[in-house]
C-alpha positions, 0 to 999 in steps of 0.5 A: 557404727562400730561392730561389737564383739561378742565375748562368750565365757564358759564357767568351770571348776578344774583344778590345774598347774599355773607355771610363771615364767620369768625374763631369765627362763625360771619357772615357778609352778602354783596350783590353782582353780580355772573358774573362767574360760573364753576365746581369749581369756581365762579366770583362775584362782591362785593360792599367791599372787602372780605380778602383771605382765607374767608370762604363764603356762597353764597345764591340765590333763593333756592341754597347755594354754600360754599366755601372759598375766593382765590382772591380780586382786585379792578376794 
């Protein structure tokens, strides 16, 4: 039998800066509401769409996560 991971989410509401990086080292920065975060994820809310695959920054208060985009839908 396979060992199943727990994925533990914590829901918030923090407004935050969202900054896409591009291949050529240009950055575009959005606002944007963290709803969502985990050990490994995050759900934002974002006022433009953001293509899958993009590299991201998000900064609030002191902390910036890296990552990189998995998903977009309009809601």
């Amino acid at each position: 039998m396979a060992k199943q991971l727990s994925v533990e989410r914590i829901w918030c509401s923090e407004l935050v800066s969202l900054v896409s990086v591009t291949r050529h080292g240009v950055s575009e920065s959005v606002v944007g509401n963290l709803e969502e975060i985990g050990e490994r994820s995050a759900l934002l809310l974002a006022e433009r769409p953001l293509a899958t695959g993009t590299r991201v920054h998000i900064a609030c208060r002191n902390h910036i996560l890296r990552g990189t985009s998995i998903g977009c839908t309009f809601d």
